[in-house]
C-alpha positions in Angstrom: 140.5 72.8 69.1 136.7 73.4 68.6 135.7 75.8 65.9 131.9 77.3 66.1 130.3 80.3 64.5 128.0 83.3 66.2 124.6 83.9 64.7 123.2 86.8 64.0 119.8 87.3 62.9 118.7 90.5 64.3 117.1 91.6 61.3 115.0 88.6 60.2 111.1 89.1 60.6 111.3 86.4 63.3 114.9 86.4 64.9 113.9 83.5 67.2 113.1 81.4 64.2 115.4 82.6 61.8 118.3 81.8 64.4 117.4 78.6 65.1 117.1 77.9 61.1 120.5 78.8 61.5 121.5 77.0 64.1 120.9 73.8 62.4 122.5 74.8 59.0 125.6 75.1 61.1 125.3 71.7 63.1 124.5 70.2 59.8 127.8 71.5 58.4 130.0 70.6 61.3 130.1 73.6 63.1 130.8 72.9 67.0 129.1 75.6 68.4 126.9 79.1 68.1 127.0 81.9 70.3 124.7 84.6 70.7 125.8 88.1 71.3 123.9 90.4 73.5 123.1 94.1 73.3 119.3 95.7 74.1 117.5 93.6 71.9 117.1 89.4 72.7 118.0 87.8 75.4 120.8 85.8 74.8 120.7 83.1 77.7 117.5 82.7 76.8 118.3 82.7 73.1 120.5 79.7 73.6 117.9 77.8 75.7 116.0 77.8 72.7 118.6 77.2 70.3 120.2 74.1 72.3 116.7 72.3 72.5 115.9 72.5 69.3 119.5 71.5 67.8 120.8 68.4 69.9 124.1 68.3 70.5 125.6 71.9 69.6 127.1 73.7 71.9 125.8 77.3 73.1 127.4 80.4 74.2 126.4 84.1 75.2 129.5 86.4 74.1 128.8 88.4 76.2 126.1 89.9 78.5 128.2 93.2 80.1 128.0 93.2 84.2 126.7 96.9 84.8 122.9 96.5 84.4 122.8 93.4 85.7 122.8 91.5 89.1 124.4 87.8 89.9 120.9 86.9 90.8 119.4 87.4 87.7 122.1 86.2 86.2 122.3 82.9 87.7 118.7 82.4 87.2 119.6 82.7 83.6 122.4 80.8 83.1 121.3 77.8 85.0 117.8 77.5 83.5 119.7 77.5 79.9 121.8 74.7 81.4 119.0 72.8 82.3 117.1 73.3 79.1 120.4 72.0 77.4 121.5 69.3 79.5 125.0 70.8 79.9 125.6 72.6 76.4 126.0 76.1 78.1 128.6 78.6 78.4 127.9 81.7 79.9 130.4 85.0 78.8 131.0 88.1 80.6 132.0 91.6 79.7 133.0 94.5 81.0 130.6 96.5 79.1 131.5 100.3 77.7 131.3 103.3 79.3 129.1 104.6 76.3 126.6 101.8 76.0 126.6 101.7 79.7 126.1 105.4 80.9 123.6 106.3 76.9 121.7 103.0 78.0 121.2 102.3 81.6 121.7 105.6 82.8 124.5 104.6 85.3 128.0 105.4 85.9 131.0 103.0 84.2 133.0 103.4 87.3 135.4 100.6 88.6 134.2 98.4 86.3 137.3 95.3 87.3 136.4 95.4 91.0 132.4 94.6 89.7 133.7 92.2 87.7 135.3 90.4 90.0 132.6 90.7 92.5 130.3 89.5 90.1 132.4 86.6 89.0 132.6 85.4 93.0 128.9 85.3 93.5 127.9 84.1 90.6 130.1 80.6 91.0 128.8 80.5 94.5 125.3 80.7 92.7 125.9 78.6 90.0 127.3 75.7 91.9 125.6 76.0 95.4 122.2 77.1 94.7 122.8 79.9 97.0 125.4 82.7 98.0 126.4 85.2 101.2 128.1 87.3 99.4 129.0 91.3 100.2 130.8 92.9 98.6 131.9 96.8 98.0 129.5 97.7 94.8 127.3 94.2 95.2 125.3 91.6 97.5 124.1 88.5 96.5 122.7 86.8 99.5 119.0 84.8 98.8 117.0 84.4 101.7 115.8 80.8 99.7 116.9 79.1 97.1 118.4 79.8 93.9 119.5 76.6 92.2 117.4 75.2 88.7 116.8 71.8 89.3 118.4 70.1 86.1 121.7 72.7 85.7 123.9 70.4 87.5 126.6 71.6 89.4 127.6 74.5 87.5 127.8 76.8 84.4 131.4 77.6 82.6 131.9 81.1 83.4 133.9 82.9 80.6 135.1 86.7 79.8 135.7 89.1 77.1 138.9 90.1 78.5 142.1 92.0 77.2 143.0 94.6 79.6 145.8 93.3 81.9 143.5 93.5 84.7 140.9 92.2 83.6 143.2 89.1 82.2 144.0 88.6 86.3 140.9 88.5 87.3 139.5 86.0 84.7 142.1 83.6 85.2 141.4 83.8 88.9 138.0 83.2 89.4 137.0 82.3 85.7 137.4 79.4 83.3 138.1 81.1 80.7 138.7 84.3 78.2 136.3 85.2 74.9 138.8 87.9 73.6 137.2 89.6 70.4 139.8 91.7 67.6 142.5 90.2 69.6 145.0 88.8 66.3 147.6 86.2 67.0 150.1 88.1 68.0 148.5 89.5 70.7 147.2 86.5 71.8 150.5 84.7 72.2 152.7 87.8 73.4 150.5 89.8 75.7 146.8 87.6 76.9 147.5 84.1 76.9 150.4 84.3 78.9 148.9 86.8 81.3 145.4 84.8 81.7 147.6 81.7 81.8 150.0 82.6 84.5 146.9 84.2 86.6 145.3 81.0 86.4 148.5 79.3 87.4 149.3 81.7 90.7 145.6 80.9 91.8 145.8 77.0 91.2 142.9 76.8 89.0 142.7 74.6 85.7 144.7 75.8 82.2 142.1 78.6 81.0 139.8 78.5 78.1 140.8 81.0 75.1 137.6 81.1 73.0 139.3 83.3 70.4 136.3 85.6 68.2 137.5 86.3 65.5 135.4 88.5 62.1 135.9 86.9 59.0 134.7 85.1 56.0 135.6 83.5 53.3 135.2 85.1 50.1 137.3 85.7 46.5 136.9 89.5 46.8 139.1 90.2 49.9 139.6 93.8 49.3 136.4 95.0 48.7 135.0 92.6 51.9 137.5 94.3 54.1 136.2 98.2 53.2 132.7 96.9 54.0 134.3 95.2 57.6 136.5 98.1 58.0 133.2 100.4 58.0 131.1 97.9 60.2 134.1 97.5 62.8 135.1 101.2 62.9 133.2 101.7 66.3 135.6 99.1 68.0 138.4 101.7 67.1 136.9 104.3 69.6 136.8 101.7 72.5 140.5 102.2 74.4 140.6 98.4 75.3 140.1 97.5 71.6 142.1 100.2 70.1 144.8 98.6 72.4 144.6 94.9 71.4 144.2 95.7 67.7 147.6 97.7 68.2 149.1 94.8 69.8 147.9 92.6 66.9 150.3 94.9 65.1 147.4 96.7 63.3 146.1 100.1 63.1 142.1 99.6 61.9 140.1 96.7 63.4 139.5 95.3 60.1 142.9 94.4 59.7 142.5 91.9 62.6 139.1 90.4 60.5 140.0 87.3 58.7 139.2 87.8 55.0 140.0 85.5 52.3 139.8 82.6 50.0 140.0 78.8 51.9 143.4 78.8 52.1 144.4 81.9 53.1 141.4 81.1 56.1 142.5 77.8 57.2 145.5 79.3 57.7 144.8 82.0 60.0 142.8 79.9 61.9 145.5 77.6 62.5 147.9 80.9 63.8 145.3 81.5 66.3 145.7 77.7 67.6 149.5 78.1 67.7 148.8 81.2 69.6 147.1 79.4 72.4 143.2 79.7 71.3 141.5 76.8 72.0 138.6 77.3 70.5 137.8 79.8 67.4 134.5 81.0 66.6 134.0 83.1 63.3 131.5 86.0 63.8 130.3 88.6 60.9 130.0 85.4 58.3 126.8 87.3 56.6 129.0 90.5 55.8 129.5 89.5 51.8 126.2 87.6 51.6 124.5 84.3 51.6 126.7 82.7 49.4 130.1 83.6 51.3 128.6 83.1 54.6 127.7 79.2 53.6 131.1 78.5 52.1 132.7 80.0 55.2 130.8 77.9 57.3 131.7 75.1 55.2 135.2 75.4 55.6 134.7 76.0 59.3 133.0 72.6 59.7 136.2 71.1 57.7 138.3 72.4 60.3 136.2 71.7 63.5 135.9 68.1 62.3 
């Protein structure tokens, strides 16, 4: 099991720079990975294009770039050219999206949002590892009339989800390689999305999924008052249905009670219950929320574990 961290720099005076300062104080600690969230601000394929040149050897992420707004096409274009730029280091997640962020931001409706994803999903692995795609669909068409491979991406780009919803677990296993669930505790790993990404992988005779499991957290001495800061920071997540769902299943009632708070030990060991609970790989986000100090001993411990 990998262990890798996302960075988050939005609020530096440079973000680019400041991220990829970042990006090597993890490397240098051990760290596996960094992935890049993506909202309305930076581009986050492009992000870890930059990020992956400029720190050999670490692998990058987006977690995740939501499918309303957005085309294959585009997309594609993206993901491949951050493959190319990273000889191979880059993993490309998916999401759903929310009707709020969706409808308040892009002005269009959060209708049917499983059948675009799996729409999306099917012409963007035809673009991915062809180069090209005839794709029509009911809400989408991906058909070039030239080219779209990137020289230098290879053959491919792992295509991942942020999925929890039973439906949305089908149609990742399907046609993706893998899950990026987000809140999702242990227990709702091993008793309700593993199995269900697992066994739709199975019934469509594609690989063992990925489970990049994102888990908040950091390591601190002060567990209590860190949590009341999370639980304010995470409340949002608690208006979301598919989130207030898997934080029940998780056998908790605020989202913060999912985070990960603690001193090493107590850490280590909750990482290690997400790998009994099928996560294959664990990557810590929210590592700044008790300060510079906390973040760097969390991601000392993290680099413990990866190694």
């Amino acid at each position: 099991m990998t262990v890798g961290v996302a960075l988050n720099a939005a609020d530096a005076d440079n973000q680019i720079d400041a991220t990829v300062d970042l990006a090597r104080e993890a490397s240098a600690a051990g760290l596996r990975s960094a992935w890049f969230g993506q909202t309305f601000g930076a581009d986050s394929p492009q992000l870890a294009a930059i990020v992956g040149r400029e720190v050999p050897g670490l692998q990058v992420g987006t977690s995740a770039i939501p499918v309303f707004g957005r085309h294959p096409l585009i997309v594609s274009s993206q993901a491949q050219t951050a493959q190319a730029a990273t000889h191979g280091r880059y993993h490309l997640g998916l999401a759903l999206g929310t009707k709020l962020l969706t409808e308040a931001g892009f002005g269009i409706p959060f209708e049917r949002p499983v059948a675009r994803l799996r729409e999306f999903l099917t012409a963007l692995r035809q673009l991915t590892e062809t180069g090209t795609a005839d794709f029509h669909g009911e809400l989408l068409t991906a058909a070039p009339p030239m080219s779209a491979r990137v020289p230098g991406a290879g053959s491919g780009v792992p295509l991942l989800v942020a999925a929890m919803g039973p439906q949305a677990l089908k149609a990742s296993g399907e046609l993706a390689d893998g899950i990026l669930p987000y809140l999702a505790g242990p227990r709702a790993l091993a008793e309700h999305i593993v199995p269900a990404v697992t066994a739709a992988a199975e019934a469509a005779g594609r690989p063992a999924p990925r489970v990049v499991a994102l888990v908040h957290g950091v390591v601190t001495d002060d567990a209590d008052s860190v949590r009341e800061t999370a639980a304010e920071q995470l409340a949002f997540y608690e208006r979301i249905p598919s989130y207030a769902r898997v934080i029940g299943l998780s056998g908790a009632t605020r989202a913060a009670d999912v985070a990960v708070i603690g001193d090493e030990k107590a850490v280590a060991a909750e990482v290690r219950r997400y790998r009994d609970a099928g996560a294959t790989e664990v990557v810590f986000s929210g590592t700044e929320i008790a300060g510079e100090a906390a973040r760097r001993r969390t991601w000392a411990l993290l680099g413990e574990l990866a190694g």
